[in-house]
MMTF fields as JSON, N, C-alpha, C and O atoms, coordinates in Angstrom:
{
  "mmtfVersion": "1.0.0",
  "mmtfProducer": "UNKNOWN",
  "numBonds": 291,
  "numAtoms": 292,
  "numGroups": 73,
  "numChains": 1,
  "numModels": 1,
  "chainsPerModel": [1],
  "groupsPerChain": [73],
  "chainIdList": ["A"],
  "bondAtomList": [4, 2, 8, 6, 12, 10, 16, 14, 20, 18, 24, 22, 28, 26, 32, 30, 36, 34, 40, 38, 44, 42, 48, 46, 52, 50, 56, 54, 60, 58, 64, 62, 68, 66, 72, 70, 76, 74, 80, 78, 84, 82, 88, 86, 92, 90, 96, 94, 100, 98, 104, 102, 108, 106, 112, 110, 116, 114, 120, 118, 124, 122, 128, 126, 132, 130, 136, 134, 140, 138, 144, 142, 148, 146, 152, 150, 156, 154, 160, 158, 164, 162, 168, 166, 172, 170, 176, 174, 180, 178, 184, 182, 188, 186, 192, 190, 196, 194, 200, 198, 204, 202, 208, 206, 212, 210, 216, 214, 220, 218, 224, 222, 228, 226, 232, 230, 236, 234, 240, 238, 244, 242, 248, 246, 252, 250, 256, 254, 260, 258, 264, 262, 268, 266, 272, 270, 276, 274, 280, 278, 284, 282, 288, 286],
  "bondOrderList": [1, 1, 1, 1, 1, 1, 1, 1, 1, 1, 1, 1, 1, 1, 1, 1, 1, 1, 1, 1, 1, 1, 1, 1, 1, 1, 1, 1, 1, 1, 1, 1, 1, 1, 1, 1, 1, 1, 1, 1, 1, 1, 1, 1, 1, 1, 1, 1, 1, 1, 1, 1, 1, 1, 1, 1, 1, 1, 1, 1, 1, 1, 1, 1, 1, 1, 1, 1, 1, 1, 1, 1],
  "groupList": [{"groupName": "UNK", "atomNameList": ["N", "CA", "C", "O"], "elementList": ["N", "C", "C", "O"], "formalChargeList": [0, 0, 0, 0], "bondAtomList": [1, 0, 2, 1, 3, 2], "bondOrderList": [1, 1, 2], "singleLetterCode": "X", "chemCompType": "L-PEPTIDE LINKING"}],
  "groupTypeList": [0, 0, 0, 0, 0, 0, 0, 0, 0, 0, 0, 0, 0, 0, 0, 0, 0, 0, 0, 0, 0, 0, 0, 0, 0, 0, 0, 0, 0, 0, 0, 0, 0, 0, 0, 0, 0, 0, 0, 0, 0, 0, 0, 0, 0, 0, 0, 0, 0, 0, 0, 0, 0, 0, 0, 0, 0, 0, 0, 0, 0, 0, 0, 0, 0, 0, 0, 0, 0, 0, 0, 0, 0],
  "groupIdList": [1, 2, 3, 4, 5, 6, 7, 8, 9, 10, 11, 12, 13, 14, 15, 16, 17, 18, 19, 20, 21, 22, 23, 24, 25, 26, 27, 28, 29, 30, 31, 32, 33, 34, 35, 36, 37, 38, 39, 40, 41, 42, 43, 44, 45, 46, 47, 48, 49, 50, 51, 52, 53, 54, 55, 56, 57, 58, 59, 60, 61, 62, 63, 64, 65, 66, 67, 68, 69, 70, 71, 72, 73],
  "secStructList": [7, 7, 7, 7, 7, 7, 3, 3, 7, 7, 5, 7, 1, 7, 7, 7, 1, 6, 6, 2, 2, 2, 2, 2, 2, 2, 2, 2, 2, 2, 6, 6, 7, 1, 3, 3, 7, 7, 5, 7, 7, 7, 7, 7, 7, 7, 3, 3, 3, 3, 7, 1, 1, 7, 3, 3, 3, 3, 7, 7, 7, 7, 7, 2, 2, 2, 2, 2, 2, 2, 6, 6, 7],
  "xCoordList": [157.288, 156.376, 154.951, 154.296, 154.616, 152.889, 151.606, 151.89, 150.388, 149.611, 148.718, 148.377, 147.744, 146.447, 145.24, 145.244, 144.287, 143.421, 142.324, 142.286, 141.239, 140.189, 139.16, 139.109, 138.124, 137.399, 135.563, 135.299, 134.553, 133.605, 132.475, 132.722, 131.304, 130.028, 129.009, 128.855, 127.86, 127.004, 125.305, 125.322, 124.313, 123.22, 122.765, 121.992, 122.945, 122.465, 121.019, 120.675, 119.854, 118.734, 118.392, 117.24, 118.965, 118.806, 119.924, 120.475, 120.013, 120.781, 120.768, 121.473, 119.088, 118.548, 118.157, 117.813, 118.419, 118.192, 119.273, 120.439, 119.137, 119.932, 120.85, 120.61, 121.864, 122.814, 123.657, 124.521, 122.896, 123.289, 124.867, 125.587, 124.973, 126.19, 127.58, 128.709, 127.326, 128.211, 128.178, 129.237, 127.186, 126.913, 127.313, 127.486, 127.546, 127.939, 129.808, 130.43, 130.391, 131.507, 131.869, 133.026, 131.296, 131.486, 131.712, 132.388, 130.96, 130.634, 132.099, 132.599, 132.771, 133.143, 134.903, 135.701, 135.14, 136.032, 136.312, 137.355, 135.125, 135.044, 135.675, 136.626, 135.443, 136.003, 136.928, 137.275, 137.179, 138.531, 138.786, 139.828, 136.997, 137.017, 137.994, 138.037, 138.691, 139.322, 138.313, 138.085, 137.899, 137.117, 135.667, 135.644, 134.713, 133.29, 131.953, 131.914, 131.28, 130.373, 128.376, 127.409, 128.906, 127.278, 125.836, 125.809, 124.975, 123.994, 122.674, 122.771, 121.638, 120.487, 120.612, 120.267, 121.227, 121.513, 120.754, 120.491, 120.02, 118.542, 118.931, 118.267, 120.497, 120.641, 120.745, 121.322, 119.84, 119.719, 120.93, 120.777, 122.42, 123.169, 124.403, 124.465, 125.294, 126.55, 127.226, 126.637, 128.707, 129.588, 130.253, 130.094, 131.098, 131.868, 131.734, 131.353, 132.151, 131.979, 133.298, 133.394, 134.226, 135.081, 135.614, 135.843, 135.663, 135.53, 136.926, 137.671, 137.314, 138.494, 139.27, 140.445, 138.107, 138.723, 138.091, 138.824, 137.325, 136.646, 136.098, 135.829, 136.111, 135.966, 134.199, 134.092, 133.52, 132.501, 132.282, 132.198, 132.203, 132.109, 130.608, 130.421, 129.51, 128.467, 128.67, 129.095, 128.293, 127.948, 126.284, 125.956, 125.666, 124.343, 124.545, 125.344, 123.604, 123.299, 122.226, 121.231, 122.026, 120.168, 120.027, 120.855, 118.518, 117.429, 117.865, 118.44, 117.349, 116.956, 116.051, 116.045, 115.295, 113.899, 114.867, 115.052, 115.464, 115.825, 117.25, 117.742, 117.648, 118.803, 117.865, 118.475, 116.993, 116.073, 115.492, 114.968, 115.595, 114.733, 115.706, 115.418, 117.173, 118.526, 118.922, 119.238, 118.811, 118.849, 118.265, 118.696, 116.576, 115.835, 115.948, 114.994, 116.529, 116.969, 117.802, 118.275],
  "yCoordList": [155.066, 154.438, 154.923, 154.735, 155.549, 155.938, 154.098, 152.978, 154.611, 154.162, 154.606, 155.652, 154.172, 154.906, 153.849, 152.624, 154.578, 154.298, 154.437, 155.658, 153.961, 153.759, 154.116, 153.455, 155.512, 155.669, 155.911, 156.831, 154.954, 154.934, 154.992, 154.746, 155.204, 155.286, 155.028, 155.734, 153.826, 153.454, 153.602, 153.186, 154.0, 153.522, 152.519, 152.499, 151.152, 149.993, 149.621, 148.662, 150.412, 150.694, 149.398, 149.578, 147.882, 147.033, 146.358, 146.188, 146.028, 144.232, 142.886, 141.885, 143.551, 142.529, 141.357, 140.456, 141.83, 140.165, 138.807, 139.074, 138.163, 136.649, 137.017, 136.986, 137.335, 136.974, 138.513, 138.627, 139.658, 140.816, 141.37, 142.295, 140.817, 141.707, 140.739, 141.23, 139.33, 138.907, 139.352, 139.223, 140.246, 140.763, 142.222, 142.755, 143.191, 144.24, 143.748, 144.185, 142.562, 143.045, 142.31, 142.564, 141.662, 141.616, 142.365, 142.217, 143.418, 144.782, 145.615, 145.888, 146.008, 146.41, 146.248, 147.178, 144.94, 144.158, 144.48, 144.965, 144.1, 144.788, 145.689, 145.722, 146.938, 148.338, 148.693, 149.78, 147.621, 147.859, 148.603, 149.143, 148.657, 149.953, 149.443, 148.234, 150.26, 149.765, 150.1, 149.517, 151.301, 151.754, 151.81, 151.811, 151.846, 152.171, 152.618, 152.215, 153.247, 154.092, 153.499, 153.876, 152.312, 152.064, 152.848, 153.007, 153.171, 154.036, 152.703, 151.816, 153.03, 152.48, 150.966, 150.255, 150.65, 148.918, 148.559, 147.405, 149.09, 148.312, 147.041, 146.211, 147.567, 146.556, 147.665, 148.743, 146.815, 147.561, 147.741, 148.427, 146.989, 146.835, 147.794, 148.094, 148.072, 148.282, 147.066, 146.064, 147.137, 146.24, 146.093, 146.887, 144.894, 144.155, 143.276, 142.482, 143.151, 141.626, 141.363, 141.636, 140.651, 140.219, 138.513, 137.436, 138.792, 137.546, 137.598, 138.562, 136.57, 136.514, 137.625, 137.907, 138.076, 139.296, 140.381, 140.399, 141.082, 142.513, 142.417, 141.471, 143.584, 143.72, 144.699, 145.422, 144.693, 145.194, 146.233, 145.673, 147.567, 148.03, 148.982, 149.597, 148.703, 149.282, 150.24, 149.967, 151.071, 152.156, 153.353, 154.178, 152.635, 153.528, 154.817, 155.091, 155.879, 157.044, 157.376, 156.9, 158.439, 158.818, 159.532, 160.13, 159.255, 159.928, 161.367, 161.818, 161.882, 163.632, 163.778, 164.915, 163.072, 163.374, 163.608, 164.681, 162.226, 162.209, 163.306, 163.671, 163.624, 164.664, 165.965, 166.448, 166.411, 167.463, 167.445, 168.451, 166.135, 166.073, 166.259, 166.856, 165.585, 166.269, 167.441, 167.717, 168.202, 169.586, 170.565, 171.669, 169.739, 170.776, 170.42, 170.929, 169.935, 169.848, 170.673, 170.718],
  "zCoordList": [156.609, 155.681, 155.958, 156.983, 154.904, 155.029, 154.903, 154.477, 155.456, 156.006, 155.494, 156.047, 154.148, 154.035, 155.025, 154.904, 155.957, 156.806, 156.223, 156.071, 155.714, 154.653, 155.817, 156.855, 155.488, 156.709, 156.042, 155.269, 156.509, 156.183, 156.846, 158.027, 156.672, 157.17, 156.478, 155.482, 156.792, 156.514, 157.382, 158.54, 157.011, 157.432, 157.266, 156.307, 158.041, 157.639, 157.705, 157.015, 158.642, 158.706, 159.55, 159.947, 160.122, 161.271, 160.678, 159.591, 161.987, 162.147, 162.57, 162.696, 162.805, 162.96, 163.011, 163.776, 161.208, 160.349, 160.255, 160.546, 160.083, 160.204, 158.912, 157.705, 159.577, 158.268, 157.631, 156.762, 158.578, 158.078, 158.808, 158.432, 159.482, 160.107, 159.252, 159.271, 158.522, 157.072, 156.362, 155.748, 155.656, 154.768, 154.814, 153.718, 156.249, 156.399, 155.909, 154.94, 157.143, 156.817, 155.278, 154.942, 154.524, 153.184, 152.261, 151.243, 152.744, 152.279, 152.391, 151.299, 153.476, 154.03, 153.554, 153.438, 153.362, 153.024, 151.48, 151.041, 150.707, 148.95, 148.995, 148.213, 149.99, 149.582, 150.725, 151.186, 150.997, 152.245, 153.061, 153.432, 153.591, 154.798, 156.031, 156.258, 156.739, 158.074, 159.495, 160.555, 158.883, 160.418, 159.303, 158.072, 160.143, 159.814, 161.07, 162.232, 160.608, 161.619, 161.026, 160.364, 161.941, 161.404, 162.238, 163.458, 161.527, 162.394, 161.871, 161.023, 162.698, 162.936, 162.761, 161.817, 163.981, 164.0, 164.401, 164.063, 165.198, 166.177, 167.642, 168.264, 167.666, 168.9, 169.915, 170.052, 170.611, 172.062, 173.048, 174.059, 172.703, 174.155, 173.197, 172.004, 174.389, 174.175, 174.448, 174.855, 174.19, 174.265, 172.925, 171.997, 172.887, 171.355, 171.352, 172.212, 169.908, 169.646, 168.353, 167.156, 169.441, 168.331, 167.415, 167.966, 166.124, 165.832, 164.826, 165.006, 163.748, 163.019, 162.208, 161.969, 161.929, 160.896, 161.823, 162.812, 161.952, 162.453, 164.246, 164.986, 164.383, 165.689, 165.618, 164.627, 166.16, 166.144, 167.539, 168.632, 167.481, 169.233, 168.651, 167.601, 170.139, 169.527, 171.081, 172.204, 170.632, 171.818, 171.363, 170.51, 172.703, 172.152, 172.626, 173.522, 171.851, 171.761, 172.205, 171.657, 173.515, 173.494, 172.173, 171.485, 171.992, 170.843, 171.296, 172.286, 170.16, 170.233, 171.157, 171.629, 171.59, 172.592, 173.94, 174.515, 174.301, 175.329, 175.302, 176.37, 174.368, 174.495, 175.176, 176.13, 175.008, 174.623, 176.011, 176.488, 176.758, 178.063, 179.18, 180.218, 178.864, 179.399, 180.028, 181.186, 178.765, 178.683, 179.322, 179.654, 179.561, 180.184, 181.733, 182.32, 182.331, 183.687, 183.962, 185.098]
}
C-alpha cells in the first residue's frame, strides 16, 4: 500500500507572537502538510515540543557570519 508524505516549507519570519505557532499548525493541517521546515522562528533554543496533534523539533543553525568565522580557523 502506497503512502503519499506531503512535504513543505515555510518562512514564518517569528514565533514569537502569542498565538502563532496555532496558527502555523492550522495552517499546516488546511493543506495537510506531514513534515514542514520552518525558517526564521526567532527562538533561541533547540529541543521539542510535543503536544496532541504535531510534534515541533527546532534545531538552530549558525549565521553565515559565524559559518564564515568557522572556516577561517
Amino acid at each position: 500500500m502506497k503512502s503519499i508524505l506531503h512535504l513543505g516549507t515555510w518562512n514564518v519570519q517569528t514565533m514569537l507572537l502569542a498565538g502563532k505557532m496555532q496558527e502555523i499548525a492550522n495552517q499546516l493541517k488546511i493543506y495537510n502538510i506531514h513534515i514542514a521546515a520552518l525558517q526564521e522562528t526567532r527562538w533561541p533554543n533547540e529541543g521539542w515540543i510535543d503536544n496532541k496533534d504535531n510534534t515541533l523539533i527546532m534545531v538552530e543553525r549558525p549565521t553565515l557570519q559565524e559559518e564564515m568565522v568557522q572556516a577561517s580557523y
